[in-house]
Kinemage of the C-alpha trace (Angstrom):
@kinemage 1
@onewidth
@group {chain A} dominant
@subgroup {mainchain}
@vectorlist {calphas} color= white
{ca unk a 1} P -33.468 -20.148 -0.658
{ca unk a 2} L -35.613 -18.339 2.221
{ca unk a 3} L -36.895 -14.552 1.243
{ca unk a 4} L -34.970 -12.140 2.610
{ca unk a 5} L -35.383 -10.270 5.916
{ca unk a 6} L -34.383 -6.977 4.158
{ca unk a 7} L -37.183 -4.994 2.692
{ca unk a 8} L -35.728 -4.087 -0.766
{ca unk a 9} L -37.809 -0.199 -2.199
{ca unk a 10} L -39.524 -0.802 -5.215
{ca unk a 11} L -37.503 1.488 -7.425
{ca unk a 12} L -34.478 -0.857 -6.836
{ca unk a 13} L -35.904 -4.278 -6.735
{ca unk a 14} L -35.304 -5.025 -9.939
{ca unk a 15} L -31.565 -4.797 -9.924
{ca unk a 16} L -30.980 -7.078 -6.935
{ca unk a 17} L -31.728 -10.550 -6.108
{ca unk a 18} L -32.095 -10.754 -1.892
{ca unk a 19} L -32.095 -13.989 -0.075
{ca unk a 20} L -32.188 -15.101 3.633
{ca unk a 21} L -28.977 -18.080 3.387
{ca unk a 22} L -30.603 -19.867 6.207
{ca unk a 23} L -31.288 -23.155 3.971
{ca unk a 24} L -27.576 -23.235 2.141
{ca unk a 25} L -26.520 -26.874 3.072
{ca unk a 26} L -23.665 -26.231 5.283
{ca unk a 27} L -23.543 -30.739 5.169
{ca unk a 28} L -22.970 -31.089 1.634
{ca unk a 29} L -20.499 -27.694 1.287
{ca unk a 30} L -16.644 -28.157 1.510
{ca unk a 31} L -14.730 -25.662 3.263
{ca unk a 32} L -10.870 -24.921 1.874
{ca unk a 33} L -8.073 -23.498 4.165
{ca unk a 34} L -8.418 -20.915 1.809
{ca unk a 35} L -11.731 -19.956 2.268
{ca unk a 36} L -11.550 -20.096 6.475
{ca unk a 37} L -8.693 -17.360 5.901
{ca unk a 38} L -11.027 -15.398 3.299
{ca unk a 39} L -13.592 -15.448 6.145
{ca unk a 40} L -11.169 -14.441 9.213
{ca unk a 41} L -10.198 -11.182 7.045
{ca unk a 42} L -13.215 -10.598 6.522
{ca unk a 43} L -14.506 -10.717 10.128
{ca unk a 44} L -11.311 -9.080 11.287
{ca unk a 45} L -12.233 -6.158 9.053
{ca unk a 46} L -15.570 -6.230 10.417
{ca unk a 47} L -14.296 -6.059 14.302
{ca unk a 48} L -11.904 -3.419 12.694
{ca unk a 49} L -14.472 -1.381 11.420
{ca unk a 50} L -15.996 -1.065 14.499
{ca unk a 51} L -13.092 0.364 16.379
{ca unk a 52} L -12.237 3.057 13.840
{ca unk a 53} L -15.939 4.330 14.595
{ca unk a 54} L -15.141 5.244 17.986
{ca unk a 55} L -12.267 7.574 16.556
{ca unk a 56} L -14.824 8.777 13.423
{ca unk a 57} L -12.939 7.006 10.719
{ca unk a 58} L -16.059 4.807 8.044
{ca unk a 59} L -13.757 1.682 6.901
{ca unk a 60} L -15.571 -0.170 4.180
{ca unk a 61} L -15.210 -4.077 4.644
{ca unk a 62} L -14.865 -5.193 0.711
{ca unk a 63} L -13.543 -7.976 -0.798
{ca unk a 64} L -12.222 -8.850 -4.285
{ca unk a 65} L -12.449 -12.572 -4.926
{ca unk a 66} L -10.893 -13.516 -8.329
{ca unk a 67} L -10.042 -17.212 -9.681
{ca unk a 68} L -10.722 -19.549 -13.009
{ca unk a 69} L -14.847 -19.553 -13.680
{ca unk a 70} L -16.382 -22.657 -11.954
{ca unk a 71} L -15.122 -22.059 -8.403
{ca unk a 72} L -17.311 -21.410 -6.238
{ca unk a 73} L -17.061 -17.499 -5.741
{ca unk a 74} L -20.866 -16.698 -5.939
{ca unk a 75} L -21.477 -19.972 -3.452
{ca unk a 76} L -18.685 -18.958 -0.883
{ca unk a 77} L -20.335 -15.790 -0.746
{ca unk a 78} L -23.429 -17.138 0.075
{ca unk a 79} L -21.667 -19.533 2.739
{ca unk a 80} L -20.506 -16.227 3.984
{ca unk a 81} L -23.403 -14.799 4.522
{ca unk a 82} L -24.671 -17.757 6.413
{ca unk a 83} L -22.424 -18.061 8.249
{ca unk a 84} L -22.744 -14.947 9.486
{ca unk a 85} L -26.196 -14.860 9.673
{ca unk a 86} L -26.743 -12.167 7.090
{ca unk a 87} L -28.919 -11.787 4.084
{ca unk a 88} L -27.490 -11.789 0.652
{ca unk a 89} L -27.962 -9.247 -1.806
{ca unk a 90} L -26.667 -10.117 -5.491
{ca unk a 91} L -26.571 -7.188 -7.916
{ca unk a 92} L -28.145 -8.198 -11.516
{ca unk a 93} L -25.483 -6.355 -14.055
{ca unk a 94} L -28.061 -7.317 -16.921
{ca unk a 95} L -31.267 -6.172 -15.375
{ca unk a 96} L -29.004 -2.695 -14.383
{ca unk a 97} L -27.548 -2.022 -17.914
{ca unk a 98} L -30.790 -0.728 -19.376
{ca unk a 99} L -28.853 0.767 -22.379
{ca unk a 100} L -30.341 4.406 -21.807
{ca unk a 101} L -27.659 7.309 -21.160
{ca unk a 102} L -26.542 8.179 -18.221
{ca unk a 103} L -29.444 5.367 -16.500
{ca unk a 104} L -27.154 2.430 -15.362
{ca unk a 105} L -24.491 4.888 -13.406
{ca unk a 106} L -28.302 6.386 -11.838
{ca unk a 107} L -29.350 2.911 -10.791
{ca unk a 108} L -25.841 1.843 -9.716
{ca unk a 109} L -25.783 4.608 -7.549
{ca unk a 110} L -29.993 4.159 -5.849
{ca unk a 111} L -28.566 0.875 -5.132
{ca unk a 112} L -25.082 1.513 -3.728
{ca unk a 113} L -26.710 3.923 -1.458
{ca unk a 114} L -29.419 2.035 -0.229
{ca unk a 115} L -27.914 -1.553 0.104
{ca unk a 116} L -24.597 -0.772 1.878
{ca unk a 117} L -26.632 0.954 4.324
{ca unk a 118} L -27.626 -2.165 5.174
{ca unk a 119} L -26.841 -5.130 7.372
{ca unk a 120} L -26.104 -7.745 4.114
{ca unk a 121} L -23.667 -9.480 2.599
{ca unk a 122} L -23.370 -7.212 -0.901
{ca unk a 123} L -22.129 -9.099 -3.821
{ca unk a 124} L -21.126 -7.882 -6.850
{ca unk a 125} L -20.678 -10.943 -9.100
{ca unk a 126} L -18.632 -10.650 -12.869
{ca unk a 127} L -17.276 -7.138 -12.207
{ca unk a 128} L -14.997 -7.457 -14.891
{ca unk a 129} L -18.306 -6.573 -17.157
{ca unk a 130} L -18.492 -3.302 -16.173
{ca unk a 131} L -14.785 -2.125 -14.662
{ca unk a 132} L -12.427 -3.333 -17.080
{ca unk a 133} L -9.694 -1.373 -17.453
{ca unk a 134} L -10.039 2.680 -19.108
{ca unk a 135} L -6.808 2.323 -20.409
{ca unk a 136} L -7.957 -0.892 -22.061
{ca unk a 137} L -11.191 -0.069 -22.817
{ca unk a 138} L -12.442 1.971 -25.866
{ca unk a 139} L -15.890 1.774 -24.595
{ca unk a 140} L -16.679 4.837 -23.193
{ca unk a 141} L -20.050 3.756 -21.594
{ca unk a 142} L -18.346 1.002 -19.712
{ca unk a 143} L -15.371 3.694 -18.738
{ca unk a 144} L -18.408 6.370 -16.996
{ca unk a 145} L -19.884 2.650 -15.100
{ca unk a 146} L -16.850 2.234 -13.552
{ca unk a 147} L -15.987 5.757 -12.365
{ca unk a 148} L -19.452 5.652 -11.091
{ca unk a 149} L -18.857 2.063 -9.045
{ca unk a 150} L -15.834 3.747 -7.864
{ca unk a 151} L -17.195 7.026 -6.515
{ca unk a 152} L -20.184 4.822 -5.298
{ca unk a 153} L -17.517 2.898 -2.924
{ca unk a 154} L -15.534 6.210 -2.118
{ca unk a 155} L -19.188 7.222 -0.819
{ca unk a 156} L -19.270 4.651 1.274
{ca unk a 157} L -16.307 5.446 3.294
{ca unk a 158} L -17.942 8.877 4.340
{ca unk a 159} L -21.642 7.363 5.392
{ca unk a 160} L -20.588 4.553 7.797
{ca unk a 161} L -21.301 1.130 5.834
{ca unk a 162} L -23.192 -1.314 7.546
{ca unk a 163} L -23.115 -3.828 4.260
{ca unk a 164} L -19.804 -6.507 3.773
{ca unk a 165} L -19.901 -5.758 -0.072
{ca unk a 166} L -17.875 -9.073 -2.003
{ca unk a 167} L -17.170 -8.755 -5.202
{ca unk a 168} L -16.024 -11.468 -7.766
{ca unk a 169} L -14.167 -11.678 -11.254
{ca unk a 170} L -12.983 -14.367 -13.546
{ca unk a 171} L -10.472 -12.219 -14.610
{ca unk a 172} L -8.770 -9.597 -12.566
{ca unk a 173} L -6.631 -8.415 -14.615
{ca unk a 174} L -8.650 -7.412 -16.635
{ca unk a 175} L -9.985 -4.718 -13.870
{ca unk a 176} L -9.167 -1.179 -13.945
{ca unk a 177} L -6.172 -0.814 -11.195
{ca unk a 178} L -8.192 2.245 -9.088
{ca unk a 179} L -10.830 0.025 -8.820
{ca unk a 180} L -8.844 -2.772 -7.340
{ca unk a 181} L -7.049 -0.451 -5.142
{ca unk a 182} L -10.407 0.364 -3.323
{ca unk a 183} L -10.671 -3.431 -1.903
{ca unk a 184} L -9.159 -4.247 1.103
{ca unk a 185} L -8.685 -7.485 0.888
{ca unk a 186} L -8.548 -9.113 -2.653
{ca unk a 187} L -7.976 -13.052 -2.340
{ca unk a 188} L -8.201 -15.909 -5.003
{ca unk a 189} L -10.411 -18.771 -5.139
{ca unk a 190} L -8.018 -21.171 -6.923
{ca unk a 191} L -9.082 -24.814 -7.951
{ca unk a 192} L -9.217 -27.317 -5.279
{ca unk a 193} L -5.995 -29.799 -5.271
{ca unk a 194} L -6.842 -33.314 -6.230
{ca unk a 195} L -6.921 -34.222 -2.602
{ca unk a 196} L -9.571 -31.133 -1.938
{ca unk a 197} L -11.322 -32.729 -4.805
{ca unk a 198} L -11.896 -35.844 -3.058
{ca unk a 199} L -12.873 -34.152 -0.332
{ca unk a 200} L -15.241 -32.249 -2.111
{ca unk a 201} L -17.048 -35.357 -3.556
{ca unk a 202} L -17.087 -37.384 -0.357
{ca unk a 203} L -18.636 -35.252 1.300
{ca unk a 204} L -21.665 -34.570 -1.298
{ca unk a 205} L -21.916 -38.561 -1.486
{ca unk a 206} L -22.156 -38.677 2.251
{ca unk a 207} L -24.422 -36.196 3.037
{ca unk a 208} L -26.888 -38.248 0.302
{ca unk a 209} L -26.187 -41.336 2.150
{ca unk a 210} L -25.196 -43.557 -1.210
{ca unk a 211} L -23.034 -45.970 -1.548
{ca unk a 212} L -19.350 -45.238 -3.143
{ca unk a 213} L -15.789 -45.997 -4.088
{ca unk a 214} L -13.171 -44.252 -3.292
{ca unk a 215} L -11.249 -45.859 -5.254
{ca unk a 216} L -13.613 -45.075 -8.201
{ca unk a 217} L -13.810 -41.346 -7.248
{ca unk a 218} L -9.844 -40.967 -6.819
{ca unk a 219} L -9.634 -42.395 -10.135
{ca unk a 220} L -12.322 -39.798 -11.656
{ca unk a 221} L -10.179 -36.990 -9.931
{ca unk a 222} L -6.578 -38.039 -11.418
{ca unk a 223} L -8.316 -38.391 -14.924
{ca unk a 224} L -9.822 -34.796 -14.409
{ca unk a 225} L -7.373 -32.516 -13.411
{ca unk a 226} L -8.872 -29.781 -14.555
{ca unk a 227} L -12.384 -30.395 -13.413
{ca unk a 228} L -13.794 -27.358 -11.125
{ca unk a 229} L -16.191 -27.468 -8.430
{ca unk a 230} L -19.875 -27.125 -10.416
{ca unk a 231} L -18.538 -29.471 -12.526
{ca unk a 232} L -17.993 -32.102 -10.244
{ca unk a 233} L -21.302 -31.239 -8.846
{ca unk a 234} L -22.852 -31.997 -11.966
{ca unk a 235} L -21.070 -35.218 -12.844
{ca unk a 236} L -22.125 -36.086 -9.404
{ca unk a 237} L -25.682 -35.549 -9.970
{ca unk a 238} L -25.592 -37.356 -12.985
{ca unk a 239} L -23.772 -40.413 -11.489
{ca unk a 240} L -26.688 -40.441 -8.913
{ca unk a 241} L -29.598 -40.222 -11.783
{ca unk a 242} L -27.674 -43.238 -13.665
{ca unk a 243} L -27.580 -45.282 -10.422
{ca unk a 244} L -30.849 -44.644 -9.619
{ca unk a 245} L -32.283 -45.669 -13.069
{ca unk a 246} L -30.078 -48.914 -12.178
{ca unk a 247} L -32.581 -49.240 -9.495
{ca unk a 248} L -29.977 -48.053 -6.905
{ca unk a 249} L -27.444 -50.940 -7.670
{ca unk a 250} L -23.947 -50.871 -6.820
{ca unk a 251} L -21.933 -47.738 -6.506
{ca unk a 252} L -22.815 -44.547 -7.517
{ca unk a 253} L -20.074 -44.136 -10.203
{ca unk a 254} L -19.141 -41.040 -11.428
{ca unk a 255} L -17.840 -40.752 -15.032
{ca unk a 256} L -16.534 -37.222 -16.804
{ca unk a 257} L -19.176 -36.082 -19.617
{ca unk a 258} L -15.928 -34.230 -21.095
{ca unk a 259} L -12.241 -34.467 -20.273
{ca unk a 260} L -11.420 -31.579 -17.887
C-alpha cells in the first residue's frame, strides 16, 4: 500500500483510510467475466457522466456490489481503483459511529462532501451496518444514518461528483429500498465456479514460482465447494509455510483447515 496522493483535512482523517493502489499485485489477482463487466459499467458511467455535463445534468457514478462475505468486494474495489489509476478512499463505519447524537450523520456528511469532490475511488464497505431497512429497523439512530447517507448522495447529484463512490454489502436485502434505488448500477460478486477456482489458485502459485499439482489443487477445489476467495488465499499461504518448513520439498499441497 503506497500513501495516497489525496491530501485528506484533518477534521476528517480519522474516518477514512486513503491509499495510492499502485502496489496491488495485478500478477497474483484473478479477474472474473464478471468483474470486467462490473468495470465496463463503471467506466461507461464515467464517459457518461461527462457528456451530461455539457447539457448541465451532475450524474453520480455509484455502484452497489453485494454477494456471500469472502468475495473479494473490498479487493475488486481496490483493483478498480488501480486500474484506473485512482486513489482509494475506504470509509471506517466504526471510527464514524462515535455514539454522540446527531455526530455520525455530521461526520458522514464533512466526509461525503469533501471526498466525492474528489478524483478517488470512494468505497463504502458493510453498508448494511448503517442502511438497513426503516421498515425493518426499530433502531431509530441507524434509521436518521441512513436518511443522512441518502441525502448525502442526493447532494451529490447537484455539485458535480468527481469521486466513483462503490459501495459493498453482504446482504442486500437487508438494505433500505430508497437507498438501493440511488445506485446506478448494483451488480453481485458471486463465488467463483470450481473452474474460476482453479484459476484463482494457479495463478497465486505461479506468480510465487512453486512447484504444484493440478491434480492436487482440482482435488482441493471439488472437496471445497464452498470455499471463497480469502479462504483459498489462506489455505494457500499455509500450504506454502508447510512446504517450506519441508525445506521446499515436493509440491506445495494445499489441504482445507475446515470443510467449506
Amino acid at each position: 500500500m503506497s500513501r495516497s496522493r489525496l491530501k485528506i483535512p484533518d477534521d476528517i482523517a480519522g474516518f477514512v483510510e486513503a491509499e495510492y493502489c499502485d502496489d496491488f499485485n495485478i500478477n497474483r489477482y484473478y479477474v472474473t467475466q464478471t468483474q470486467i463487466d462490473i468495470i465496463n459499467d463503471i467506466e461507461k458511467n464515467r464517459i457518461t457522466s461527462k457528456k451530461l455535463q455539457a447539457y448541465k445534468i451532475n450524474y453520480v457514478n455509484t455502484t452497489l456490489l453485494y454477494g456471500p462475505t469472502g468475495t473479494g468486494k473490498t479487493t475488486f474495489a481496490r483493483f478498480v481503483a488501480n486500474r484506473m489509476d485512482k486513489d482509494f478512499v475506504y470509509l471506517n463505519f466504526s471510527a464514524l459511529m462515535d455514539g454522540g447524537f446527531g455526530n455520525t450523520e455530521r461526520n458522514l456528511s464533512k466526509v461525503f462532501r469533501y471526498m466525492t469532490a474528489q478524483d478517488c475511488i470512494f468505497m463504502i464497505d458493510e453498508i448494511d451496518c448503517i442502511a438497513t431497512s426503516r421498515t425493518a429497523s426499530t433502531n431509530d439512530t441507524l434509521k436518521s444514518i441512513t436518511i443522512a447517507l441518502m441525502q448525502e448522495l442526493d447532494y451529490c447529484k447537484s455539485h458535480n461528483p468527481k469521486a466513483i463512490i462503490i459501495a459493498a454489502t453482504n446482504v442486500v436485502d437487508n438494505l433500505d429500498p430508497a437507498l438501493q434505488s440511488r445506485f446506478s448500477i448494483k451488480k453481485e460478486i458471486p463465488l467463483l465456479t470450481n473452474e474460476e477456482k482453479v484459476g484463482f489458485i494457479l495463478k497465486y502459485l505461479k506468480d510465487l514460482d512453486v512447484p504444484y499439482d493440478i491434480d492436487q489443487i482440482r482435488e482441493y477445489v471439488a472437496r471445497n465447494s464452498r470455499v471463497t476467495q480469502r479462504v483459498m488465499e489462506q489455505d494457500i499461504i499455509r500450504a506454502l509455510v508447510s512446504w517450506m518448513d519441508d525445506n521446499q520439498q515436493g509440491y506445495v499441497t494445499l489441504q482445507a483447515y475446515h470443510n467449506y
